[in-house]
PATIGU-612029 format. One record per residue: residue in one letter; residue number from 0; z, y, x negated of N, C-alpha, C in turn. Coordinates in steps of 0.1 Angstrom, whole numbers, padded with zeros to 4 digits, always signed. Layout:
// PATIGU-612029
aa/i/n_w/n_v/n_u/ca_w/ca_v/ca_u/c_w/c_v/c_u
A/NUM/Z/Y/X/Z/Y/X/Z/Y/X
...
//
This chain:
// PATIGU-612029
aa/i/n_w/n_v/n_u/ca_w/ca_v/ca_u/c_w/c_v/c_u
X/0/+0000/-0012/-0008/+0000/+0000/+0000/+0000/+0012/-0009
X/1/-0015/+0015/-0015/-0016/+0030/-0021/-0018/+0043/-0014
X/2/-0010/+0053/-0016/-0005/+0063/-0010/-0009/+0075/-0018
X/3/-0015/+0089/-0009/-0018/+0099/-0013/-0001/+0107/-0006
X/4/+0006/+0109/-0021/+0014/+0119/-0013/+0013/+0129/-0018
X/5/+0020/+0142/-0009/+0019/+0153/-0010/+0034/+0160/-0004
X/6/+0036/+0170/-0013/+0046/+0180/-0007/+0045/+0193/-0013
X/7/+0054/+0201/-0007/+0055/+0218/-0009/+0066/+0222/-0016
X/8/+0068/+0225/-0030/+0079/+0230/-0032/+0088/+0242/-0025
X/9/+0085/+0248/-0021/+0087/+0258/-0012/+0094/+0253/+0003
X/10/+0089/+0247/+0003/+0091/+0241/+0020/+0092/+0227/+0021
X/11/+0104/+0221/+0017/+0106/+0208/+0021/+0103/+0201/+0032
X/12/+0096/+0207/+0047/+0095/+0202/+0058/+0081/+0199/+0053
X/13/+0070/+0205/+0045/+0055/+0205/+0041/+0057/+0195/+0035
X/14/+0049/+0182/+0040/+0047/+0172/+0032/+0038/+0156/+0040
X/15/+0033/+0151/+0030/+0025/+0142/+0038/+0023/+0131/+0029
X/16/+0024/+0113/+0037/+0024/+0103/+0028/+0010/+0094/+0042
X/17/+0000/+0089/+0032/-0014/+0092/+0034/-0020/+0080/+0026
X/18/-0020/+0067/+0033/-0026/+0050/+0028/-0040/+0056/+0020
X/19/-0044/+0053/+0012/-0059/+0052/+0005/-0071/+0043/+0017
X/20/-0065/+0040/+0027/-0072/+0031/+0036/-0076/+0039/+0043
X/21/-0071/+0050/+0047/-0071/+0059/+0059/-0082/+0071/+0050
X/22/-0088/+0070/+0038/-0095/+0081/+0031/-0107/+0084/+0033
X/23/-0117/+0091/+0039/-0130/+0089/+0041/-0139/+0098/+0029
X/24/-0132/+0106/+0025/-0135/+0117/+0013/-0132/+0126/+0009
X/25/-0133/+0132/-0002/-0128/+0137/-0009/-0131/+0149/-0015
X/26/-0131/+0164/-0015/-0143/+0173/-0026/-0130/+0185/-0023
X/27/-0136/+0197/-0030/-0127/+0206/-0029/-0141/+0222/-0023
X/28/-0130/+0225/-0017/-0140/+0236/-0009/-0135/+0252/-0009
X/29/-0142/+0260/-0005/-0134/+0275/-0009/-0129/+0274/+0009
X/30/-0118/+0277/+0005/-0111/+0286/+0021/-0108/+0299/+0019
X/31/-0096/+0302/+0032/-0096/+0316/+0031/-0083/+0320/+0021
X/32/-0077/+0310/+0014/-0069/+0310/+0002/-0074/+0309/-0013
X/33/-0090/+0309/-0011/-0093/+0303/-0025/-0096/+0288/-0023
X/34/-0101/+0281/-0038/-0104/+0272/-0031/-0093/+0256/-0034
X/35/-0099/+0251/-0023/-0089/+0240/-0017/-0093/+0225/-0023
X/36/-0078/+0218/-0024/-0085/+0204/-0024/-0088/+0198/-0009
X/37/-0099/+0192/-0001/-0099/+0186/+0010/-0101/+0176/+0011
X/38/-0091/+0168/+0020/-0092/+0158/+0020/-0094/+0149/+0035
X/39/-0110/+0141/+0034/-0114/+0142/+0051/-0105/+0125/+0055
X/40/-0101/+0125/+0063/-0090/+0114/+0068/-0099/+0106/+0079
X/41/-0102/+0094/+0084/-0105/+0083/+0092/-0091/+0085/+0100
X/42/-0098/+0088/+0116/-0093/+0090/+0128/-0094/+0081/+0142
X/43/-0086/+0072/+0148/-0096/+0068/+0158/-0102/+0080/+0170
X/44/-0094/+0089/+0171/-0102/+0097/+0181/-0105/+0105/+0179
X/45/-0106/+0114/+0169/-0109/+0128/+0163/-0110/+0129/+0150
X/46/-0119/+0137/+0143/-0117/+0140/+0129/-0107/+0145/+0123
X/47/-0097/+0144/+0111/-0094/+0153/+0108/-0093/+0150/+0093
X/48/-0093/+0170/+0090/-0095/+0173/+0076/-0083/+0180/+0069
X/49/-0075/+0174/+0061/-0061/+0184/+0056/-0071/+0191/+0048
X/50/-0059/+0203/+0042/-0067/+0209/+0031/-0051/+0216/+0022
X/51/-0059/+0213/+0009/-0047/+0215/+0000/-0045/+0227/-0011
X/52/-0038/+0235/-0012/-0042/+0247/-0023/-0031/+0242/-0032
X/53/-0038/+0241/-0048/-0030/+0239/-0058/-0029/+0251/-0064
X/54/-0016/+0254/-0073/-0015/+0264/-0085/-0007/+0256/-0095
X/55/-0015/+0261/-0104/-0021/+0271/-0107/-0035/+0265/-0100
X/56/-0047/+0277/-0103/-0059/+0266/-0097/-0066/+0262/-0107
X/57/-0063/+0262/-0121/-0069/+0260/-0133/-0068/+0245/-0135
X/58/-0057/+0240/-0120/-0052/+0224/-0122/-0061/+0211/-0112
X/59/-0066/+0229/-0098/-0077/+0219/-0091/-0085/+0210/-0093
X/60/-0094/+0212/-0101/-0103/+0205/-0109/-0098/+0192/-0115
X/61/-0089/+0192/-0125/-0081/+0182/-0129/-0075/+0173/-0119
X/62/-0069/+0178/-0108/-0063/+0167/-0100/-0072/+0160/-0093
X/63/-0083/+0171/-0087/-0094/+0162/-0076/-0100/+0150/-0082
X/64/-0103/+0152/-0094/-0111/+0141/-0104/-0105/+0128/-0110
X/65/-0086/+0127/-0109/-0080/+0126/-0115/-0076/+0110/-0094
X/66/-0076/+0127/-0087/-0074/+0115/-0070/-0087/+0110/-0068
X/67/-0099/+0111/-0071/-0112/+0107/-0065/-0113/+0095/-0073
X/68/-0111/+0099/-0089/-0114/+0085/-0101/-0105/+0073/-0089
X/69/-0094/+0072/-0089/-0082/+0066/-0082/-0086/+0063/-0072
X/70/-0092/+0069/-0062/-0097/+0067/-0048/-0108/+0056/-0047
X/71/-0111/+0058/-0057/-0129/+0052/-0054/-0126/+0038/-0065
X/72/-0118/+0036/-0073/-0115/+0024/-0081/-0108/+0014/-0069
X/73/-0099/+0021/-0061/-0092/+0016/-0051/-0097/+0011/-0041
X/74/-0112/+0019/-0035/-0118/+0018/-0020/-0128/+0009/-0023
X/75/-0130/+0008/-0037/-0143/-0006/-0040/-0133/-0020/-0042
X/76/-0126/-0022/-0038/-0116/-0033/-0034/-0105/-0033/-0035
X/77/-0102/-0029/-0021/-0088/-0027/-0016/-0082/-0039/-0013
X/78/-0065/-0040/-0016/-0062/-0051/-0015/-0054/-0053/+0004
X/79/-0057/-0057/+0011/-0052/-0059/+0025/-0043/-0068/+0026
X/80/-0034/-0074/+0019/-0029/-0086/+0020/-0029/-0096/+0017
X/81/-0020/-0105/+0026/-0025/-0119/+0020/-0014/-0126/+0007
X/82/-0006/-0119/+0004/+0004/-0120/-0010/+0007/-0133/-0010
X/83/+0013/-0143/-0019/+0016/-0159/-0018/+0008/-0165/-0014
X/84/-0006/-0160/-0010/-0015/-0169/-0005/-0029/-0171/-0010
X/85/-0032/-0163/-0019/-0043/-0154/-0025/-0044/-0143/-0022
X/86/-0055/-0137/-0022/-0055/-0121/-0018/-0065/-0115/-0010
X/87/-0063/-0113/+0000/-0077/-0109/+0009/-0080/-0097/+0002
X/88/-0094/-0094/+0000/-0100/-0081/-0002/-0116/-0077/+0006
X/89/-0118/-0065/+0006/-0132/-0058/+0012/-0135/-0051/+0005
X/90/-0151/-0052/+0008/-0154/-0041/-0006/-0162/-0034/+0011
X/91/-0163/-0025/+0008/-0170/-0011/+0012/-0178/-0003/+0007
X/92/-0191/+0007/+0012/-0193/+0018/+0010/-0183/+0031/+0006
X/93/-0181/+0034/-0003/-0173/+0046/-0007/-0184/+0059/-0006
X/94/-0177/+0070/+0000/-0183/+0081/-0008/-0176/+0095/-0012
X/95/-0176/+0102/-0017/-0174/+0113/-0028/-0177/+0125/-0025
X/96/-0172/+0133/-0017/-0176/+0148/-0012/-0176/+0157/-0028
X/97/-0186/+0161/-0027/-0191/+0170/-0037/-0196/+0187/-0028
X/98/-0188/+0195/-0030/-0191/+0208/-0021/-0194/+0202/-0008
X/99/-0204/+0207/+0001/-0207/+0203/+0013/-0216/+0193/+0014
X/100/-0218/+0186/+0005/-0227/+0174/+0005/-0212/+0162/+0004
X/101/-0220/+0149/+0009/-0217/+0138/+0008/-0218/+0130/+0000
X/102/-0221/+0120/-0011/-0225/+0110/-0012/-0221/+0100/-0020
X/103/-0230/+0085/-0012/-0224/+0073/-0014/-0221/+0069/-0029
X/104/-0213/+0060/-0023/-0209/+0052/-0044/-0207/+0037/-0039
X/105/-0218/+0033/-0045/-0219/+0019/-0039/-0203/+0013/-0049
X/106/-0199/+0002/-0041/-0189/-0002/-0048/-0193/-0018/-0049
//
C-alpha cells in the first residue's frame, strides 16, 4: 500500500494520504499561486484534480520528477495482494502529464 502523502506546515488540519492506485497523473501547472504540482486522482463519479504549491519553488521541479520516477516504477506493476500466497500483479498503461498534454508510458 504506496501512498502519496501530503501536509501543511502551517496548518495541521491540510493534509492528504493518497494509494498510488488511485493516481491517474501527474505534471505541474501555473495557477493563480504560481506554479503548482498537480495531481489528477481516479474518481468513480467525478474527476478530481488536487493541486500543490511547493517552497521554495526551486524544489518543484525536483520533487515532481523525484514523485512521477516513483509513480510510474510503481504503476508498471503494482502489487495488489496476494501476500503468503505469491503475488498478484497488473501491469497497466501509465501516463505522465507533461504541461497540458498527456502522454502514455507503456509499462
Amino acid at each position: 500500500n504506496i501512498r502519496l502523502v501530503w501536509f501543511a506546515n502551517l496548518s495541521p488540519n491540510f493534509n492528504i494520504s493518497l494509494p498510488y492506485i488511485q493516481i491517474k497523473g501527474i505534471c505541474v501547472k501555473k495557477s493563480k499561486f504560481g506554479d503548482a504540482l498537480v495531481v489528477d486522482v481516479h474518481r468513480a463519479s467525478k474527476p478530481l484534480i488536487l493541486g500543490f504549491r511547493i517552497d521554495p519553488p526551486e524544489k518543484l521541479n525536483e520533487q515532481y520528477h523525484e514523485l512521477a520516477s516513483l509513480w510510474q516504477t510503481y504503476s508498471a506493476r503494482p502489487n495488489l495482494g496476494g501476500a503468503g500466497r505469491g503475488t498478484i500483479t497488473a501491469t497497466a498503461e501509465v501516463s505522465v502529464l507533461t504541461g497540458e498534454k498527456m502522454f502514455p508510458v507503456n509499462a
